[in-house]
MDAnalysis code that builds the backbone (N, CA, C; Angstrom):
import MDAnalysis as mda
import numpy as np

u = mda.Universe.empty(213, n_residues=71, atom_resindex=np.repeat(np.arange(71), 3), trajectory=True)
u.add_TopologyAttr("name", ["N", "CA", "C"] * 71)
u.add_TopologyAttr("resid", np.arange(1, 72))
u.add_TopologyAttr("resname", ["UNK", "UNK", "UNK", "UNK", "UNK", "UNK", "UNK", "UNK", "UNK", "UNK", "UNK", "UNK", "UNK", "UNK", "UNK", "UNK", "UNK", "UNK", "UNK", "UNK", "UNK", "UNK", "UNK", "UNK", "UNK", "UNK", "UNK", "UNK", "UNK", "UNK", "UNK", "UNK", "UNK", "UNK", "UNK", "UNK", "UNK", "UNK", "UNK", "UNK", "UNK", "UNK", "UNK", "UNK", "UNK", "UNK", "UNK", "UNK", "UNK", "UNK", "UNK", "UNK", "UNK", "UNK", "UNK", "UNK", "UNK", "UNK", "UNK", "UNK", "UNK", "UNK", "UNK", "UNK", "UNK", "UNK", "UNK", "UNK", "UNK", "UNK", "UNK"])
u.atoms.positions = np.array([
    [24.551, -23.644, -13.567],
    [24.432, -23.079, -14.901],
    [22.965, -22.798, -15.218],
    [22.485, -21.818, -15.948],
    [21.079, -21.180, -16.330],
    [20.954, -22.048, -17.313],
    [19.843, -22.399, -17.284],
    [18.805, -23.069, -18.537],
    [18.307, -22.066, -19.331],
    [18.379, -22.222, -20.585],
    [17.946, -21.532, -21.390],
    [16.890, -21.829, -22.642],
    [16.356, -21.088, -22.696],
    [14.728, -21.681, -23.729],
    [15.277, -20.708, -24.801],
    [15.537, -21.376, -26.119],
    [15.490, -20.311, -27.217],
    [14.084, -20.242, -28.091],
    [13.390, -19.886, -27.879],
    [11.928, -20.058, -28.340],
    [11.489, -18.702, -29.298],
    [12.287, -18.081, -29.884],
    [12.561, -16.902, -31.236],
    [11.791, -17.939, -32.592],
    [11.283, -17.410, -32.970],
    [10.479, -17.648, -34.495],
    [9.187, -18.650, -34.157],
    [9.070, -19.133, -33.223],
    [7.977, -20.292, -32.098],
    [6.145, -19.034, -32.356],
    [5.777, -19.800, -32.958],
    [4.083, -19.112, -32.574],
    [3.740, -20.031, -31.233],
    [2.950, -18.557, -30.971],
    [2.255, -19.292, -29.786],
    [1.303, -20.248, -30.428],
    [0.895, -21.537, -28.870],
    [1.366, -21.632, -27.896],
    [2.808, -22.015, -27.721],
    [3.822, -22.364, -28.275],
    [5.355, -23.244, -28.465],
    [5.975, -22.062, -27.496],
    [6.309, -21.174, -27.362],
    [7.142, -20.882, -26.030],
    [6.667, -20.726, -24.598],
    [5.227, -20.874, -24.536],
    [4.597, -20.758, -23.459],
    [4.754, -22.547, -22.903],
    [4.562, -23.580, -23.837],
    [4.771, -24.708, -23.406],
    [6.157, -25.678, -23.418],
    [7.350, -24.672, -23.813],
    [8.433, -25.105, -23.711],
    [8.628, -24.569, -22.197],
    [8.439, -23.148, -22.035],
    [8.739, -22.652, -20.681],
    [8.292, -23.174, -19.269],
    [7.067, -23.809, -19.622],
    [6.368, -24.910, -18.696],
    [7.093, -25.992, -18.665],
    [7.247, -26.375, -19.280],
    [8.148, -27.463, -19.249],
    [9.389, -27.730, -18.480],
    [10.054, -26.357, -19.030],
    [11.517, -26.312, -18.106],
    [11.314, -25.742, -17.206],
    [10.168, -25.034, -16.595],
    [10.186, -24.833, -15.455],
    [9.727, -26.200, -14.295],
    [9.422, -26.455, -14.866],
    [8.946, -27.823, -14.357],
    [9.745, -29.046, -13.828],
    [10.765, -28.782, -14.473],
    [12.009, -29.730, -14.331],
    [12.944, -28.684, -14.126],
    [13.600, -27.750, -14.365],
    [14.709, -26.727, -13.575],
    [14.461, -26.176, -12.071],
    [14.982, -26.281, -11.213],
    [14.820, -25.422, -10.029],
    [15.493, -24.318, -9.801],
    [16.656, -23.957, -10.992],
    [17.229, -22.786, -11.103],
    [16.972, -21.774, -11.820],
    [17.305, -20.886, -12.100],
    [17.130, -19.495, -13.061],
    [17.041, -20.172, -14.325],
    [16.032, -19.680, -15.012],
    [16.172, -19.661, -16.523],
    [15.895, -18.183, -17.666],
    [16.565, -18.650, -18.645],
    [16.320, -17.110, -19.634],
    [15.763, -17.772, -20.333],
    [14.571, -17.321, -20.980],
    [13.781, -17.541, -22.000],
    [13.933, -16.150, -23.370],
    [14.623, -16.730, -24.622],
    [14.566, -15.885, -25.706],
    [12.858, -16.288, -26.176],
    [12.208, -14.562, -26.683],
    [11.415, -14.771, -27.406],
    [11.303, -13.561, -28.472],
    [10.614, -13.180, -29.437],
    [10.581, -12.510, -30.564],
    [9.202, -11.728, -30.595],
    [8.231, -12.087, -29.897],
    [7.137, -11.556, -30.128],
    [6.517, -10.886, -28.997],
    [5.835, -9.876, -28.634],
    [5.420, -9.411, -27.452],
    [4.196, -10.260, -26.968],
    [3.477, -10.556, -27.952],
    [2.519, -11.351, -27.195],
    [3.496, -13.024, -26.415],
    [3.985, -13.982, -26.996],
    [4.906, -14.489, -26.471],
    [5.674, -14.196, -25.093],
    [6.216, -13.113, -25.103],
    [6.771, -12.248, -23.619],
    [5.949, -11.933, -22.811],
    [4.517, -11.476, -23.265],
    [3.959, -11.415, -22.055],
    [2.677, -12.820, -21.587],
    [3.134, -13.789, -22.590],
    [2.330, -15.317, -22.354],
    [3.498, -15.440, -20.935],
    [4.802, -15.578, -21.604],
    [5.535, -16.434, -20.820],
    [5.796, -15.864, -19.614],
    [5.949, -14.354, -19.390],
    [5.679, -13.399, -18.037],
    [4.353, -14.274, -17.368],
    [3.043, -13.808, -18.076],
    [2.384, -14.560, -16.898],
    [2.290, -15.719, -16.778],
    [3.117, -16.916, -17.236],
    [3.191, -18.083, -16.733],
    [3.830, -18.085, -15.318],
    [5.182, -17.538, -15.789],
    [6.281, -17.863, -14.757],
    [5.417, -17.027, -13.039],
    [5.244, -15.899, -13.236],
    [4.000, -15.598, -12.639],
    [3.342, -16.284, -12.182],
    [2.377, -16.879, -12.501],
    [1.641, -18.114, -11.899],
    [2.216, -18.632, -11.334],
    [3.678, -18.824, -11.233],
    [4.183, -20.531, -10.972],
    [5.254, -19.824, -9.965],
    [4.870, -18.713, -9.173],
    [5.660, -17.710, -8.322],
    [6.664, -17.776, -8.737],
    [7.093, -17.589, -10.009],
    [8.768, -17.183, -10.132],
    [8.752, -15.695, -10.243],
    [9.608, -15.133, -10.052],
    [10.192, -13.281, -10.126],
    [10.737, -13.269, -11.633],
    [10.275, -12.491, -12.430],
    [10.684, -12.158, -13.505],
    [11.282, -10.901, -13.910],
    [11.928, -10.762, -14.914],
    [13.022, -9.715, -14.937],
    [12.584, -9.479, -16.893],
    [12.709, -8.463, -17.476],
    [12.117, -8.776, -18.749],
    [13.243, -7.201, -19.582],
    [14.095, -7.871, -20.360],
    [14.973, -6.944, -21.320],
    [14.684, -7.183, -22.880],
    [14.842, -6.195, -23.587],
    [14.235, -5.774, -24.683],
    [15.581, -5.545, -25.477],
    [16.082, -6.552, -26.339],
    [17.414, -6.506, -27.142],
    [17.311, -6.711, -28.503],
    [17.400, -5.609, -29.389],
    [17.254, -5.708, -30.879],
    [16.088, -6.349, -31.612],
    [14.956, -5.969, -30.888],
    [13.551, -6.607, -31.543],
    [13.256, -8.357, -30.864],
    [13.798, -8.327, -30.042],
    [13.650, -9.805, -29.303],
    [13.559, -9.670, -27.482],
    [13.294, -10.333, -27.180],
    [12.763, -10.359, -25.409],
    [14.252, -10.768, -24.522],
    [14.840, -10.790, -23.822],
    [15.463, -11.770, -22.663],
    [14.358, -11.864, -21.494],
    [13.568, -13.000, -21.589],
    [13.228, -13.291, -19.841],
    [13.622, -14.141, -19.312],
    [14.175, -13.338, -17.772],
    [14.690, -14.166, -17.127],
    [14.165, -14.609, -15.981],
    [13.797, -15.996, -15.292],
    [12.807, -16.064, -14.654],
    [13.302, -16.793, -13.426],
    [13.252, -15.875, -12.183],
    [13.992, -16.646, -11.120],
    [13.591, -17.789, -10.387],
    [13.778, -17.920, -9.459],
    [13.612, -19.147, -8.840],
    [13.092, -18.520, -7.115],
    [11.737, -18.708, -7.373],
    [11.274, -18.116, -6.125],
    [10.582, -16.547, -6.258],
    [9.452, -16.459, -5.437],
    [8.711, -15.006, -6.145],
    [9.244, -13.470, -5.388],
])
């Protein structure tokens, strides 16, 4: 099952350090909700850093990233 970060209404830093977090402890796919572009592209280049493959959809003024497991 995907882990999921709902991190919508969160100022940065709060979804950049939730996403650390569960990446940290998940070894599977996770979707990260976020609301803000700066946010989406914090948490892009985290997962980035941390060689995951990211995938990034744009749904009604809010982010889906989804961040795989492995680069």
């Amino acid at each position: 099952m995907m882990k999921e970060v709902d991190a919508r209404g969160l100022s940065c830093p709060l979804p950049v350090l939730r996403t650390k977090e569960t990446i940290e402890k998940e070894e599977g796919d996770i979707l990260v909700k976020v609301d803000s572009a700066s946010s989406r592209d914090n948490v892009e280049r985290l997962a980035k850093s941390k060689n995951r493959a990211v995938e990034v959809q744009e749904k009604d003024e809010e982010y889906h990233i989804l961040i795989k497991k492995g680069g």
